[in-house]
C-alpha positions as CSV (number, residue, x, y, z in Angstrom):
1,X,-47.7,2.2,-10.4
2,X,-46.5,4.4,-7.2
3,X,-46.0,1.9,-4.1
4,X,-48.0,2.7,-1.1
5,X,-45.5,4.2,0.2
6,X,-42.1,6.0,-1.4
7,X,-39.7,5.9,1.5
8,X,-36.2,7.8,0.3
9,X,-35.1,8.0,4.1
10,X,-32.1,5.4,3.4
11,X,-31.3,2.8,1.4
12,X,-31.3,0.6,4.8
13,X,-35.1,0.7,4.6
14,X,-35.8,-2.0,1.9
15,X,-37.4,-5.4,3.0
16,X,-36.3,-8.3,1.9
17,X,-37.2,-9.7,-1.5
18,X,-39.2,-13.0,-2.1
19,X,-35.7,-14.7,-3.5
20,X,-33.9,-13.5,-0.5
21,X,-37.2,-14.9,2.1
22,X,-36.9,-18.3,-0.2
23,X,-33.4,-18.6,0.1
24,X,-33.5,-17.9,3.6
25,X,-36.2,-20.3,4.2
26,X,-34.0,-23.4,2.8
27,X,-30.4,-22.0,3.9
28,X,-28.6,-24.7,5.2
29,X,-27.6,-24.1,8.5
30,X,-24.9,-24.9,11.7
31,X,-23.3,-23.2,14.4
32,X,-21.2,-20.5,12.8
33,X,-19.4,-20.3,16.3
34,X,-18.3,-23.4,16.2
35,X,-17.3,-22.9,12.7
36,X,-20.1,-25.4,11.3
37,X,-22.3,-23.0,9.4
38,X,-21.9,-24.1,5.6
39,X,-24.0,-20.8,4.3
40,X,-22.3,-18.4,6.1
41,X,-18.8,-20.3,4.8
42,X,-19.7,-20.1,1.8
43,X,-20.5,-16.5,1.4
44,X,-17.6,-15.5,3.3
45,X,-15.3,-17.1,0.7
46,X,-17.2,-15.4,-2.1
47,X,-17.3,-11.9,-1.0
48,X,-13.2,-12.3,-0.3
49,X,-12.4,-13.9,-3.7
50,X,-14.7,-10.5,-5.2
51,X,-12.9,-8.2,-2.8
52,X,-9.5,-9.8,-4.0
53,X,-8.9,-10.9,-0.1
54,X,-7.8,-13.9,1.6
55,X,-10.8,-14.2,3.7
56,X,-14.0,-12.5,5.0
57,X,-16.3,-12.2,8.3
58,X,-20.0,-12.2,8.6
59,X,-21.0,-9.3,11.4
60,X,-24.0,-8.3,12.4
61,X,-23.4,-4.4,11.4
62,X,-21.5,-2.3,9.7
63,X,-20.6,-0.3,13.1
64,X,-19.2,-3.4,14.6
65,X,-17.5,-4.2,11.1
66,X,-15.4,-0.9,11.4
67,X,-14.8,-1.2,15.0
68,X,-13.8,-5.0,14.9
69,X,-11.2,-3.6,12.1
70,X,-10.0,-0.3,13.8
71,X,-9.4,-2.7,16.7
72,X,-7.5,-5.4,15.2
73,X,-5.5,-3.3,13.3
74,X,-4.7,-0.9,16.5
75,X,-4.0,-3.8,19.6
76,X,-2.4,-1.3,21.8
77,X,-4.4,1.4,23.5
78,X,-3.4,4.4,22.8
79,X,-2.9,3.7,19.5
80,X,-4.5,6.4,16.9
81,X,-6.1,6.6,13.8
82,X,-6.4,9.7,10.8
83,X,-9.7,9.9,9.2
84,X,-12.4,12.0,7.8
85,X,-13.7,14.7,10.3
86,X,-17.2,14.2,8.1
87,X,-16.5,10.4,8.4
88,X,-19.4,7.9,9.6
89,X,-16.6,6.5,11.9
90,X,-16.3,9.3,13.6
91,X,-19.8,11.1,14.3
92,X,-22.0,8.4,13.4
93,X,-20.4,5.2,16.0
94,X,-20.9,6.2,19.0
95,X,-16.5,7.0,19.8
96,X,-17.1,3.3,20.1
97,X,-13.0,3.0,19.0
98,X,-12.5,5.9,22.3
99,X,-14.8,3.8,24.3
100,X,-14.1,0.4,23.7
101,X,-10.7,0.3,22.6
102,X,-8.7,3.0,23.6
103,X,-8.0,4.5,20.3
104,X,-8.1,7.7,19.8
105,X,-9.1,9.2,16.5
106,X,-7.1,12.3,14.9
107,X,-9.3,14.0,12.3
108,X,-8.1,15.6,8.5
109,X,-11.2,17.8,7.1
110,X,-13.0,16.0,4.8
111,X,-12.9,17.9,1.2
112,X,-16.6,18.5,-0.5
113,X,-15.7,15.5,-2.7
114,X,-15.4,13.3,0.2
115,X,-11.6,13.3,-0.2
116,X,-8.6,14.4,2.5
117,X,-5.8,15.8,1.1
118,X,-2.8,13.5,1.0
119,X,-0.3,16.1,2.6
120,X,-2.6,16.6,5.6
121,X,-2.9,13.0,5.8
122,X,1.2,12.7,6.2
123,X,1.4,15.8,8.3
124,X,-1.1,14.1,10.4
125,X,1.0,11.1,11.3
126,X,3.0,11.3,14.6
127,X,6.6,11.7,14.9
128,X,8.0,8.2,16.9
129,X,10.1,10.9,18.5
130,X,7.2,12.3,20.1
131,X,6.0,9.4,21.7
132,X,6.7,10.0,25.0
133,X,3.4,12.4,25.1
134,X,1.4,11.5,21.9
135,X,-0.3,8.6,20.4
136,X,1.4,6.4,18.0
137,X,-0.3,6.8,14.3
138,X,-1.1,3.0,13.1
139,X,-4.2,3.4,11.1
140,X,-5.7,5.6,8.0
141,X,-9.3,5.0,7.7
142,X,-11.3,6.1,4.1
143,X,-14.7,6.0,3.5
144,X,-16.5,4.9,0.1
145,X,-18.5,6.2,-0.8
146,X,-18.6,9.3,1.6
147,X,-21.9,9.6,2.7
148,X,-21.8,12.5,4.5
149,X,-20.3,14.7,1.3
150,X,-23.3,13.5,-0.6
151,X,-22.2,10.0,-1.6
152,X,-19.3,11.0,-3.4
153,X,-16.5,8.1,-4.6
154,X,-13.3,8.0,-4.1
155,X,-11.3,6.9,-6.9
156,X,-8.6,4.0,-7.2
157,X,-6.2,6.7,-8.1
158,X,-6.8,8.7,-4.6
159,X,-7.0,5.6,-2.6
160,X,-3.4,4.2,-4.2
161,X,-2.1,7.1,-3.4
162,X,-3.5,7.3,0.6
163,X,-2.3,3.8,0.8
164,X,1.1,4.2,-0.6
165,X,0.8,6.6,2.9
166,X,0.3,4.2,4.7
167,X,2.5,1.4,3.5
168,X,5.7,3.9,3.6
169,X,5.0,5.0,6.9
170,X,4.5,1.5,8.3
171,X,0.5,2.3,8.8
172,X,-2.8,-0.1,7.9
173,X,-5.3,1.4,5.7
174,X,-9.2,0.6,6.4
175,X,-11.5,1.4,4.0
176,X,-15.7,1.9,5.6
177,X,-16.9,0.7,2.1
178,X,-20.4,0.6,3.5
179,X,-21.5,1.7,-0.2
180,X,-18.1,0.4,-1.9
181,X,-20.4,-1.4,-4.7
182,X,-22.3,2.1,-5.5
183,X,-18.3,3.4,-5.7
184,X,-17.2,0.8,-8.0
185,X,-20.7,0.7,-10.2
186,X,-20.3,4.5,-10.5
187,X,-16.9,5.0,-11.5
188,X,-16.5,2.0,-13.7
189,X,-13.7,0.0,-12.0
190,X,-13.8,-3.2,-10.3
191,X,-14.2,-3.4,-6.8
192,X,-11.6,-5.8,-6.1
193,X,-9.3,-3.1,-8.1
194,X,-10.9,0.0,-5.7
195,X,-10.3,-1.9,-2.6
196,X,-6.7,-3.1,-3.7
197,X,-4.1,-0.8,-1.5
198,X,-6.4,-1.4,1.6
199,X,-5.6,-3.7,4.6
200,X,-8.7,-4.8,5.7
201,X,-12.6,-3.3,4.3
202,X,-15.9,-3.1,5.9
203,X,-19.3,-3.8,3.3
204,X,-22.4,-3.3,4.4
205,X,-24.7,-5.3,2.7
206,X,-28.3,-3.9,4.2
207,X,-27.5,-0.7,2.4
208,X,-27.8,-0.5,-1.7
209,X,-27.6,-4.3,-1.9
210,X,-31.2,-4.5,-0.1
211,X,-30.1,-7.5,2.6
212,X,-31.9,-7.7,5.9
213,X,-29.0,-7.2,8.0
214,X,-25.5,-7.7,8.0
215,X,-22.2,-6.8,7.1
216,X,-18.8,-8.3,5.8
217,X,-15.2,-7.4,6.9
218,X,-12.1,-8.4,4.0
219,X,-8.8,-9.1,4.7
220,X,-5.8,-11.3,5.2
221,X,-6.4,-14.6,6.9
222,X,-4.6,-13.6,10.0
223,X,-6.5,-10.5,9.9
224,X,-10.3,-12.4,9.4
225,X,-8.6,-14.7,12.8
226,X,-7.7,-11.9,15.0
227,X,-11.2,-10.4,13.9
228,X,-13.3,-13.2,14.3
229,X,-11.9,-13.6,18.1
230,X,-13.3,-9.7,19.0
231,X,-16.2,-10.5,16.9
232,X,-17.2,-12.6,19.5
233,X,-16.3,-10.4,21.9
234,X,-18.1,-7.7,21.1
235,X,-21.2,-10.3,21.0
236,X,-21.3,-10.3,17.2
237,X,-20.8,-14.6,17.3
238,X,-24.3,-15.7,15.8
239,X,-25.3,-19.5,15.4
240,X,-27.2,-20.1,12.8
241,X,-26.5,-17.1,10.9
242,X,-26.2,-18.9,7.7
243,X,-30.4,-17.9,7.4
244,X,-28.8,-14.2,7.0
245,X,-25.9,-15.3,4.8
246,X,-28.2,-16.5,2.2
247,X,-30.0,-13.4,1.8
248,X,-27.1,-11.3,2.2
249,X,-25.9,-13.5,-1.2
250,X,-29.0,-12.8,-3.0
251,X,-28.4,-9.5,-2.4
252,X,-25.1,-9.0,-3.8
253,X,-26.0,-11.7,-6.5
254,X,-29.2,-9.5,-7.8
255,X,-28.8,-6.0,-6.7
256,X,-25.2,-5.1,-7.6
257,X,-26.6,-4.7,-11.6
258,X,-29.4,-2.4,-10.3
259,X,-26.9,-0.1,-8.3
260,X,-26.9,1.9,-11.8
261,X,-30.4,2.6,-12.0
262,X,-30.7,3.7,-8.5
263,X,-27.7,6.5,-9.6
264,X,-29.8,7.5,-13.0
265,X,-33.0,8.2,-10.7
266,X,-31.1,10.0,-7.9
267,X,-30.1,11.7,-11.1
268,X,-33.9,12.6,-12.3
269,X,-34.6,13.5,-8.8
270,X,-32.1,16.3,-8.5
271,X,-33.2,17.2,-12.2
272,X,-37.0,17.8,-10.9
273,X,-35.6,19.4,-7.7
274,X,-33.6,22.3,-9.6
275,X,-37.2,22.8,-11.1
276,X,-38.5,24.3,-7.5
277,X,-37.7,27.8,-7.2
278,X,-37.4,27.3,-3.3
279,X,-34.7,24.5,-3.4
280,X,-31.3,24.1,-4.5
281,X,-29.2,21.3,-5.5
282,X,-25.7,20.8,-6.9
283,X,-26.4,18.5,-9.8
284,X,-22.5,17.8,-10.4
285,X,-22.4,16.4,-6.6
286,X,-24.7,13.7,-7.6
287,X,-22.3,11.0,-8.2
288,X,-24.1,7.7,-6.8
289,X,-27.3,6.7,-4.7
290,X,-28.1,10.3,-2.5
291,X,-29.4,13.6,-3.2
292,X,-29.0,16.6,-1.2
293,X,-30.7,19.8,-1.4
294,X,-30.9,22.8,0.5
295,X,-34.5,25.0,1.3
296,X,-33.9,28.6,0.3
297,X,-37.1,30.0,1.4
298,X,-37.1,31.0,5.4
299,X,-40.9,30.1,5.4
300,X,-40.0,26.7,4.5
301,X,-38.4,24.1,7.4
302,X,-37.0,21.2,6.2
303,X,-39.1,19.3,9.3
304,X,-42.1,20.6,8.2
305,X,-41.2,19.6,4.6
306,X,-40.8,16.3,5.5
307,X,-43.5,16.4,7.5
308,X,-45.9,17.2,4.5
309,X,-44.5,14.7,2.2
310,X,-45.4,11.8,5.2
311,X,-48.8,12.7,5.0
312,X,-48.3,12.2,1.3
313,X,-47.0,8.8,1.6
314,X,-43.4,10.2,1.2
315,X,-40.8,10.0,3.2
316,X,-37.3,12.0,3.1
317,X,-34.9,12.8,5.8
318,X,-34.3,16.6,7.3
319,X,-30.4,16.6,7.9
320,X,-30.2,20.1,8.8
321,X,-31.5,23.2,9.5
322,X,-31.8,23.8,5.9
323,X,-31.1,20.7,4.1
324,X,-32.7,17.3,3.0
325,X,-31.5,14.3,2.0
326,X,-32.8,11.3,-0.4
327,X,-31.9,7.7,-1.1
328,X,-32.5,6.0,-3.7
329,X,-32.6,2.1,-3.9
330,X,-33.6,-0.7,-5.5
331,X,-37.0,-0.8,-4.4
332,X,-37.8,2.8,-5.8
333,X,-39.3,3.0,-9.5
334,X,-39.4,5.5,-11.8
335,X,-42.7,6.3,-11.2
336,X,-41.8,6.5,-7.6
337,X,-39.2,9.3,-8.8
338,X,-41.8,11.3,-10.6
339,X,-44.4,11.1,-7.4
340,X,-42.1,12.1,-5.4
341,X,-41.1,14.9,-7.1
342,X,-45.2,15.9,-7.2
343,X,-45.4,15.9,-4.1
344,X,-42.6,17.6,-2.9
345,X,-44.0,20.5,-5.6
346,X,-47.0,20.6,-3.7
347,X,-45.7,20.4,-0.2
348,X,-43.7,23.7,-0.9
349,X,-46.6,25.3,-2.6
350,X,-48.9,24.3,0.4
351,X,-46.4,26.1,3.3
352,X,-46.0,28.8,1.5
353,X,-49.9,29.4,1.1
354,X,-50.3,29.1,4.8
355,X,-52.6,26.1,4.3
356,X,-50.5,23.1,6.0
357,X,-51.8,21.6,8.9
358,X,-48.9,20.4,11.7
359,X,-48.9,16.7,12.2
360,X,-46.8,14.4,14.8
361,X,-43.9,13.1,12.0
362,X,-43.8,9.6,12.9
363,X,-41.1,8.0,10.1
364,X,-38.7,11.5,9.0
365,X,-35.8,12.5,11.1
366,X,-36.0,16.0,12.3
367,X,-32.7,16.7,12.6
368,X,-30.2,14.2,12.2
369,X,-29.6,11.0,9.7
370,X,-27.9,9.1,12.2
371,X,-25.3,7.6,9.9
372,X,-27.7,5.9,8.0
């Protein structure tokens, strides 16, 4: 049975399960200021010990998660950072690292596999001689998996080897692992294992594991300290925030062992899409959760696409002139998959027989994702 509606906008769409509203309902609360919240405790020390961290931090989203850690890890402004020029960090957050802490970020090109290459990375680094006129290099930032380059992972070998970087030249390495689960599910190694070389990693938990809201930072304990004091800062300190704790913990709990079946249909999507002669898609870049594919025809937009499938009870994202992107999650079936595909079929054969009708597009993105 096709839900009423199939929204592949973003993972960060879903609505909370009845386990994760139950187990919100009877969390069992205190001020997590104060440090009293025995929910929010609780999960904390479970996502570190499955990171293979010391400690974790409950924030409200992943922006402030990789901001909190790009400013702990960088304390002196004018401090800089290498990472993606494709990177959510750095065209998704608002330069909030610029504008809040005085970090300025040096970008490597991002590869099509989400990837930098390592020897751009070290050239990349600043000279201590040169620091009478440039900033000193203190932090590589990674991102898995890399949203922008389709969802792609990064594997443990690549990220050993960006973190041996780091470690020789006296650097901190940050992973964004806003999808880090989808990473670990896809390629078959442990996440604790993927995450090993990095100082300190963001997980957003609103994304493929379905939560509310909310995001988790991993690190040392001095690290979590230092982070939890600009947490506040920033006005991420929530009180009773063990009511999002507990469904954040469902999440992880339940939806990690569906991450697979959300790859398998992003899978059978770009299958049916190869299928319509007006649309391409690289099935080989289809690694985790997203699916990319690119209008040929000039007749077709991919706003007015988009715009179609809404009145269908469809939503997808426009990311481009030409391109569009969907999500799958754990709240899309398999019938869902195949609806979807139907209607996309018929949206393209509508436009192209002069037939479709323009409509205001109230829930697609015209243009941009917006990082999400």
């Amino acid at each position: 049975m096709v839900t009423n509606v199939v929204d592949l906008r973003s993972d960060t769409v879903t609505k909370p399960s009845e386990a994760m509203r139950a187990a919100m309902a009877v969390a069992d609360v205190d001020d997590d200021v104060l440090g009293s919240d025995p929910t929010a405790h609780r999960f904390e020390t479970e996502m570190a010990r499955m990171m293979g961290k010391e400690a974790a931090l409950f924030v409200p989203s992943g922006t402030m998660a990789n901001l909190v850690s790009v400013l702990v890890h960088c304390d002196t402004r004018g401090s800089e950072v290498i990472l993606g020029d494709n990177s959510h960090m750095h065209i998704y957050e608002n330069g909030g690292m610029s504008t809040i802490g005085g970090v300025h970020p040096r970008t490597v090109r991002n590869n099509p596999d989400g990837t930098m290459d390592i020897d751009k990375i070290v050239a990349a680094i600043r000279h201590p001689n040169g620091a009478l006129c440039y900033p000193t290099t203190r932090l590589i930032c990674l991102e898995n998996t890399q949203g922008n380059c389709g969802g792609k992972c990064l594997s443990v070998e690549y990220t050993d080897k960006v973190g041996e970087v780091a470690k020789t030249h006296g650097l901190k390495l940050h992973i964004d692992g806003a999808r880090i689960f989808n990473a670990s599910v896809a390629l078959g190694v442990p996440v604790d294992r993927l995450v090993r070389t990095a100082d300190s990693v963001s997980v957003c938990l609103s994304k493929g594991l379905g939560a509310p809201v909310g995001s988790v930072i991993v690190g040392s304990k001095a690290f979590i300290e230092k982070a939890k004091i600009l947490r506040k800062t920033l006005g991420g300190g929530m009180r009773q925030v063990g009511v999002l704790c507990a469904a954040a913990h469902v999440g992880v709990r339940d939806t990690v062992g569906k991450l697979a079946d959300d790859h398998r249909r992003a899978k059978v999507l770009a299958d049916g899409l190869k299928k319509i002669k007006q649309l391409t898609v690289d099935l080989t870049s289809v690694e985790t959760n997203m699916v990319y594919f690119d209008i040929t025809d000039p007749l077709i937009s991919p706003g007015k696409l988009c715009q179609l499938l809404e009145q269908r009870n469809v939503l997808a994202m426009a990311v481009s002139s030409k391109s569009v992107r969907l999500v799958t999650h754990y709240q899309i079936s398999d019938s869902d998959v195949q609806h979807a595909l139907t209607c996309i079929e018929e949206a393209v054969e509508e436009i192209l027989s002069g037939n479709a009708k323009s409509e205001h597009l109230t829930n697609g993105v015209a243009a941009n994702s917006y990082g999400n």
